[in-house]
C-alpha positions as CSV (number, residue, x, y, z in Angstrom):
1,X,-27.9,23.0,4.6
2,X,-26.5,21.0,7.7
3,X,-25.1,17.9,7.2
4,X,-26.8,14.9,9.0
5,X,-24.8,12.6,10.9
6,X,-27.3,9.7,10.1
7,X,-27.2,10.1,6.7
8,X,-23.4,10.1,7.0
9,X,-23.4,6.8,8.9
10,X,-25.7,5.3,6.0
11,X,-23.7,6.0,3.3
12,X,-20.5,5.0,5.0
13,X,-22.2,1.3,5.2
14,X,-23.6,1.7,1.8
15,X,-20.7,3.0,-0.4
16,X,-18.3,3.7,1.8
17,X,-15.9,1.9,0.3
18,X,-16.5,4.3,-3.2
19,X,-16.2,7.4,-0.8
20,X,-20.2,8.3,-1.3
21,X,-20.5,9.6,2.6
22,X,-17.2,12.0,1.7
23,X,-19.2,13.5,-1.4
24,X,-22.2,14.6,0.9
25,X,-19.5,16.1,3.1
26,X,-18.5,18.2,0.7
27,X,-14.5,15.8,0.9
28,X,-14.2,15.6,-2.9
29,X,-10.3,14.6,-2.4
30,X,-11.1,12.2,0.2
31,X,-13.7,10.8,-2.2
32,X,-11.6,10.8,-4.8
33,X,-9.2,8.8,-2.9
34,X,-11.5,6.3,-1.2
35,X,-12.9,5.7,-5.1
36,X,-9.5,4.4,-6.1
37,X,-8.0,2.7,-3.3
38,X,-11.5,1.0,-2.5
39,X,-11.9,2.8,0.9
40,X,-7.9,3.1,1.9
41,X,-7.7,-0.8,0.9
42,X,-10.3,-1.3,3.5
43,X,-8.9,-0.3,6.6
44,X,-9.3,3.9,6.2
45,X,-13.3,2.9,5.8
46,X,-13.2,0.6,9.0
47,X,-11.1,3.6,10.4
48,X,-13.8,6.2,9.8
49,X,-16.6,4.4,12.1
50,X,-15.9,6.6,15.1
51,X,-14.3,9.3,13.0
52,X,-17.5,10.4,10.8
53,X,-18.9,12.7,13.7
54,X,-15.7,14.7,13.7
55,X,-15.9,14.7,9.7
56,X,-19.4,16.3,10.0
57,X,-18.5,18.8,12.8
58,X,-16.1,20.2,10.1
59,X,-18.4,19.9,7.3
60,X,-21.1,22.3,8.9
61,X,-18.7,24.6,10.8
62,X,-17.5,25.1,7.1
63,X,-20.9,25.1,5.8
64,X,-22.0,28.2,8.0
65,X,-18.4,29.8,7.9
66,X,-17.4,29.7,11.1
67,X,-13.8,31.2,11.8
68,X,-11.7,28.6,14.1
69,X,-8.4,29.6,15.8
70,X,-6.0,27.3,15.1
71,X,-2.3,26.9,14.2
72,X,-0.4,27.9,11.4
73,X,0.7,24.6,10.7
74,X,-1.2,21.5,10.9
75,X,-0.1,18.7,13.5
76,X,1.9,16.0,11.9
77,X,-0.2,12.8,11.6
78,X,1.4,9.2,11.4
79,X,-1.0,8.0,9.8
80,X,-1.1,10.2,7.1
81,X,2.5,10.2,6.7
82,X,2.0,6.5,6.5
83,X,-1.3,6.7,4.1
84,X,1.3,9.0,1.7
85,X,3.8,6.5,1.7
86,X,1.0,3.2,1.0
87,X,-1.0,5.1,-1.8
88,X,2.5,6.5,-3.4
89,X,3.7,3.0,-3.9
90,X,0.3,1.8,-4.9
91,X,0.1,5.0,-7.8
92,X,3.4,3.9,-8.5
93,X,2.9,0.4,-8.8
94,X,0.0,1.0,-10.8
95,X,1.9,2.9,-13.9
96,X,4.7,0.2,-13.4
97,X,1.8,-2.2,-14.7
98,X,0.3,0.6,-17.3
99,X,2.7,2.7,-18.3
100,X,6.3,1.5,-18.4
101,X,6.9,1.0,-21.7
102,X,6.7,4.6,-22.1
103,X,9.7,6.1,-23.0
104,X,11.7,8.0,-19.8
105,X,9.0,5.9,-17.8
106,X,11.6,5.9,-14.7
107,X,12.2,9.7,-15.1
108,X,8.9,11.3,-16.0
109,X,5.9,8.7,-15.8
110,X,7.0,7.2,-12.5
111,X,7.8,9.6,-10.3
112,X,4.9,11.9,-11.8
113,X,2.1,9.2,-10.6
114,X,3.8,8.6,-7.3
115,X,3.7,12.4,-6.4
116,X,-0.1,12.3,-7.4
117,X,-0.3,9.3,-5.1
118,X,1.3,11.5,-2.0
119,X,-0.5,15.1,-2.7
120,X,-3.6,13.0,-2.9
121,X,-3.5,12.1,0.5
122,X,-2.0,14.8,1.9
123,X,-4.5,17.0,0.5
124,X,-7.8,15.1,2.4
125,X,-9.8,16.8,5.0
126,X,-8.7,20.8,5.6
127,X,-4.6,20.1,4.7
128,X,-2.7,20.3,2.0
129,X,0.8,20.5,0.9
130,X,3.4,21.9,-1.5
131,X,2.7,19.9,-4.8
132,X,6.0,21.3,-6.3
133,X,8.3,20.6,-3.6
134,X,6.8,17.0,-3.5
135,X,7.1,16.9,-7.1
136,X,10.4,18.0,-7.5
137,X,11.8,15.8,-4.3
138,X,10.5,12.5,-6.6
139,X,12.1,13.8,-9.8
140,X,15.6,14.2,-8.2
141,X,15.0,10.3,-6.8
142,X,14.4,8.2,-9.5
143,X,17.4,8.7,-11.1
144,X,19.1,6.9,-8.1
145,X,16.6,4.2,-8.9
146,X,16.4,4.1,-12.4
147,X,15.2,0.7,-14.1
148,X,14.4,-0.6,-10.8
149,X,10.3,-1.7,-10.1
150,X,11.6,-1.4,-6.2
151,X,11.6,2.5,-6.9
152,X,8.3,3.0,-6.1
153,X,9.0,2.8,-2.6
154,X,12.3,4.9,-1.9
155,X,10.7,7.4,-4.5
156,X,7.0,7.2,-1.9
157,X,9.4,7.5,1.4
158,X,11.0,10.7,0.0
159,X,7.9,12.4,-1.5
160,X,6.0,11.3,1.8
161,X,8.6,13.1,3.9
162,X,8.8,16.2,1.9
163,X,4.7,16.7,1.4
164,X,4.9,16.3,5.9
165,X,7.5,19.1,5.8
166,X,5.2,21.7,3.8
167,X,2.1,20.7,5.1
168,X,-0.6,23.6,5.3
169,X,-4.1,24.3,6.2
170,X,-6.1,24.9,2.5
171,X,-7.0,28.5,1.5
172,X,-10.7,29.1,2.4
173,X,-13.0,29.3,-0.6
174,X,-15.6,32.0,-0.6
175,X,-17.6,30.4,-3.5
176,X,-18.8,26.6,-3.3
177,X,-19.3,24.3,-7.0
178,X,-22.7,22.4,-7.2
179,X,-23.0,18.8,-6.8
180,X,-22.8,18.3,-10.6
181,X,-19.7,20.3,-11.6
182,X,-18.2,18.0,-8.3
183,X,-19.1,15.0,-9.5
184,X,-17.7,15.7,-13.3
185,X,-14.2,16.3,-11.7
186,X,-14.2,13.3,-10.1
187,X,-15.6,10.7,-12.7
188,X,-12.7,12.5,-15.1
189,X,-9.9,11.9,-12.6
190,X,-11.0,8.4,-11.1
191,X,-10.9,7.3,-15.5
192,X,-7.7,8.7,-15.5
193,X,-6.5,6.5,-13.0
194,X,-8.5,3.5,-14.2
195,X,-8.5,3.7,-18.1
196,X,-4.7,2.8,-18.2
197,X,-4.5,-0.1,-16.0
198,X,-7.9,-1.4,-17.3
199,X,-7.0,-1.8,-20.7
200,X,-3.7,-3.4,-19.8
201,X,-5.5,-6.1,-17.5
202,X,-8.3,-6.3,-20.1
203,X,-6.3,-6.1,-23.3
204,X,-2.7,-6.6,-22.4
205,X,-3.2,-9.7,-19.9
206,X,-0.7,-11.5,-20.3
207,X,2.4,-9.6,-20.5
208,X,0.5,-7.0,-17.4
209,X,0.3,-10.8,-15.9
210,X,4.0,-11.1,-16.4
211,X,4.7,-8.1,-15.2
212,X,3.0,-7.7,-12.1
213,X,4.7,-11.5,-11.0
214,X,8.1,-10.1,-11.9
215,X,7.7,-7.0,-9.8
216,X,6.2,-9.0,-7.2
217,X,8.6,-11.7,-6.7
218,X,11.2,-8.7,-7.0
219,X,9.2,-6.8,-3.7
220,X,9.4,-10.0,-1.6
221,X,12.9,-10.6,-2.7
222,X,14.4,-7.0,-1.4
223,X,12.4,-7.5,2.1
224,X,12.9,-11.2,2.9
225,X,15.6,-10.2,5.6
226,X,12.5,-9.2,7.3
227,X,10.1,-11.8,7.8
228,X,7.8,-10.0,9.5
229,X,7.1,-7.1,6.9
230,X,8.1,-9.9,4.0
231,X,4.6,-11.8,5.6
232,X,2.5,-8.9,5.6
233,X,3.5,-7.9,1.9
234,X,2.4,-11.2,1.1
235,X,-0.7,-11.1,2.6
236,X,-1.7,-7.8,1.0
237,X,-0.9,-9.2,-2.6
238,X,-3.0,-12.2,-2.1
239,X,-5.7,-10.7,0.1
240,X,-7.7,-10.0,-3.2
241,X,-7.7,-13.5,-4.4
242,X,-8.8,-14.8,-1.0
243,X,-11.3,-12.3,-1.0
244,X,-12.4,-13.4,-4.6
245,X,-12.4,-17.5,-3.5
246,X,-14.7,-16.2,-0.2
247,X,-17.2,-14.8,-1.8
248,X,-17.8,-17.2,-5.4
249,X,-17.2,-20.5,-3.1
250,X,-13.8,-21.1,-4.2
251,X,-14.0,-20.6,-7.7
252,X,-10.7,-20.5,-9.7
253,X,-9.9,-18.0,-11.5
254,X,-9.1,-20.5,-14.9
255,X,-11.3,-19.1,-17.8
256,X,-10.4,-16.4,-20.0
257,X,-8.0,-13.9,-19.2
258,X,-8.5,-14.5,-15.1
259,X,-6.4,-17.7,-15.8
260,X,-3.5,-15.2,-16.1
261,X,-4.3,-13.7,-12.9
262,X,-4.4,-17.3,-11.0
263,X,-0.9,-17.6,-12.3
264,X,-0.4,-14.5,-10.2
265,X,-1.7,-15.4,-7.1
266,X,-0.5,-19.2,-7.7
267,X,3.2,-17.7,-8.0
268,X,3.1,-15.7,-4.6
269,X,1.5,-19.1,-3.2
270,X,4.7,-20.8,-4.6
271,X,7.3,-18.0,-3.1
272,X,5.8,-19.0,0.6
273,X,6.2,-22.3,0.3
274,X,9.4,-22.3,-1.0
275,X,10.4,-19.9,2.0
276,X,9.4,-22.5,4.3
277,X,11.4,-25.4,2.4
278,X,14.8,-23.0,3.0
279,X,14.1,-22.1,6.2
280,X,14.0,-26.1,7.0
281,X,17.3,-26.3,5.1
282,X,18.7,-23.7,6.6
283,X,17.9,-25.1,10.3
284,X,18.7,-28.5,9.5
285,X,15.1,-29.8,10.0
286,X,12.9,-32.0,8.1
287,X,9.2,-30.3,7.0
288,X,7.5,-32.4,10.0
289,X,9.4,-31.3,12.4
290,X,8.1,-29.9,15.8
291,X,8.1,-26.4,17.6
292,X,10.5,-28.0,20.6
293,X,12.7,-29.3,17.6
294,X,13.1,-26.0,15.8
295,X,13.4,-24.1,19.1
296,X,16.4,-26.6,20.0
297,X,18.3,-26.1,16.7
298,X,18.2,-22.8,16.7
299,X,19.1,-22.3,19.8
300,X,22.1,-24.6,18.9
301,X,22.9,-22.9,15.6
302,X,22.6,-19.4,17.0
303,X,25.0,-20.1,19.5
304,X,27.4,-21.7,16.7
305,X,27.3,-18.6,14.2
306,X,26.7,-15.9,16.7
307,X,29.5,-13.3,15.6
308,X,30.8,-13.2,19.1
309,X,31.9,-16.4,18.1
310,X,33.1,-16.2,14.8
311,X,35.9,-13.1,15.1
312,X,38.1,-15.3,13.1
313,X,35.0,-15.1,10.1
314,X,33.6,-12.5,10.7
315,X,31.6,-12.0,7.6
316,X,30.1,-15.8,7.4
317,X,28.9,-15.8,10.8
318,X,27.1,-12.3,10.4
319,X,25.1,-13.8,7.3
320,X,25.0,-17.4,8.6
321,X,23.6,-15.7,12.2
322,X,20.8,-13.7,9.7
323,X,19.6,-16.4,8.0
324,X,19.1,-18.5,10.8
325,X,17.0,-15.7,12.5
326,X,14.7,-15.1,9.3
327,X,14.6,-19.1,9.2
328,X,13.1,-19.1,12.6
329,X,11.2,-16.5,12.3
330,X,9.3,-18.3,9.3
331,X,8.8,-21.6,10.8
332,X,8.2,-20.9,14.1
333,X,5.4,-18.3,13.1
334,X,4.1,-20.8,10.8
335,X,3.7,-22.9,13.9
336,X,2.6,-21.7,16.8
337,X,-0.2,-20.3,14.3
338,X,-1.1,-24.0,13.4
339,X,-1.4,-24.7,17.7
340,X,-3.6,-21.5,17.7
C-alpha cells in the first residue's frame, strides 16, 4: 500500500519526537533511534520538516520494488558522520551512568554501547555499515582511555570515522515482517536501552546524581580552552532543566529523588558562574565592568603576553596569551548578549 505523505506529516507533529511517522515508513532503525534520543535531541525532528517527502519517495519505490541505479557506495554525509559521533557519546555516556561498576566496564561495556550508538545511526534510511570493523576500531581505543569518563568521545570520533569508511547500501529484502513482529523488536531494544539507566535514576539516585556531576564537571573541564564549544556543552546539559522550568512554571525540582537532579543542574549553574568570576580575574576587571573596559584591557594584555613578545618566556606568555583569549571570549559574549 502507498505511503501517504499527509499521514506522514501528521504523525511527524504528533509523535515525531518517538519516531511514529518512521514506523509507517517502514524506518524501524530510524524509529528506533528517534525513540531514544527523543527525535535526534530535537533538532533531527525539526530537520525532517522538508525532508519527509524524500522519506516517502523511498518508502513506496521500495514498497513496489523498483530497481534504482545508483552507486556502489553511498555519499558521505556530514551530518551523519556528525549524528554517529553525538549519539556514540550519548550511548556512551549513558552506560557511564548505568553500567560502570561492571567489572572491565572501560574494556567491554563501554566501548560495546558506543559502537551500538554509531551502527545505529549509520544504519538509518537505505545505509549501513561494517558493525565489526566499527566494533573492533572501539575495542582497540579504550584501552588508550581507560578509567577516563572523557573516553566516550575519542572512542565516538574513532568508531564514527571507521562506520564512514565502510559505509554500504543495505541488502534488499525479498520478504517484509508485519507491523506486530516490527513493533516487538523495537519495544525489546528501546527497554534495553532504558531499563538500565532507569533503575539507576529511579533506584540509585543519588550516587547516578553523583556521577553524572562528576563526569560533567570533568567534560567542561577538558574543553574549557574552547569557549565556544565549552558554551554549547553547557547549554545541552541544562537545556532539559530549562525545558522542565518552561513548561511546570518554574517549579524546582526539590521533592523526592528530583532534588538530586536540581543538584545537577544547580552544579553546571555554578561552573558558569565561576567561569565568569576567573575570566574577570584573569583580565584584571571587576564584575561590573563595561564592554569598552574589557575590550581595552585585553587589548592591553594581549599585547603584553603575545609570544612575539615574550621569546625570553616563552612558555608563560603562550598560556598567559590563552587564558586571556578564553577570558575574553567569556565576558565579552556574556555581554554583547546582555546589549542584544
Amino acid at each position: 500500500m502507498a505511503k501517504s505523505l499527509l499521514i506522514t506529516y501528521v504523525l511527524w507533529s504528533c509523535g515525531g519526537l518517538f519516531g511514529l511517522h518512521h514506523i509507517y515508513l517502514g524506518r524501524d532503525n530510524h524509529a528506533l533511534l528517534w525513540m531514544v534520543t527523543f527525535g535526534g535531541f530535537g533538532v533531527g525532528w525539526i530537520r525532517e520538516i522538508w525532508r519527509l517527502p524524500k522519506y516517502v519517495q523511498n518508502a513506496n519505490i521500495h514498497h513496489s520494488k523498483i530497481k534504482r541505479k545508483r552507486h556502489p557506495q553511498p555519499s558521505m554525509s556530514i551530518v551523519r558522520v556528525i549524528g554517529q559521533i553525538a549519539v556514540g557519546v550519548y550511548f556512551g555516556f549513558v552506560a557511564l551512568i548505568s553500567l560502570s561498576s561492571l567489572t572491565g566496564f572501560y574494556i567491554m561495556a563501554l566501548p560495546l554501547a558506543i559502537t551500538l550508538g554509531v551502527h545505529l545511526v549509520a544504519s538509518v534510511g537505505e545505509e549501513t555499515s561494517n558493525i565489526k570493523t566499527t566494533m573492533m576500531a572501539s575495542f582497540i581505543t579504550s584501552p588508550i582511555f581507560y578509567g577516563r569518563p572523557i573516553a566516550t568521545i575519542p572512542i565516538s570520533i574513532v568508531a564514527s570515522i571507521t562506520s564512514t569508511q565502510h559505509r554500504q547500501y543495505k541488502t534488499p529484502s525479498h520478504t517484509e515482517d508485519n507491523l506486530s513482529v516490527r513493533l516487538y523488536r523495537l519495544g525489546l531494544a528501546w527497554l534495553a536501552f532504558t531499563m538500565p539507566i532507569s533503575y539507576c535514576v529511579f533506584h540509585n539516585t543519588t550516587v547516578t546524581a553523583l556521577y553524572v556531576t562528576d563526569t560533567i564537571s570533568l567534560i567542561l573541564d577538558s574543553v574549557q580552552i574552547f569557549p565556544i564549544l565549552s558554551d554549547l556543552l553547557e547549554s545541552a546539559f541544562l537545556l532539559p532543566y530549562h525545558t522542565w522550568k518552561l513548561f511546570t512554571g518554574g517549579i524546582r525540582l526539590s521533592y523526592g529523588y528530583n532534588s538530586e537532579w536540581e543538584k545537577i543542574f544547580s552544579s553546571i549553574s555554578a561552573i558558569q558562574a565561576e567561569r565568569k568570576r576567573l575570566a574577570y580575574e584573569v583580565l584584571g576587571l571587576h564584575e561590573e565592568a563595561t564592554l569598552e573596559e574589557i575590550n581595552k584591557s585585553y587589548r592591553e594584555l594581549v599585547k603584553r603576553w603575545h609570544p612575539d613578545h615574550n621569546r625570553h618566556n616563552l612558555d608563560e606568555a603562550e598560556q598567559q596569551f590563552l587564558e586571556i583569549q578564553a577570558a575574553y571570549e567569556v565576558l565579552a559574549k556574556n555581554k554583547q548578549g546582555k546589549t542584544y
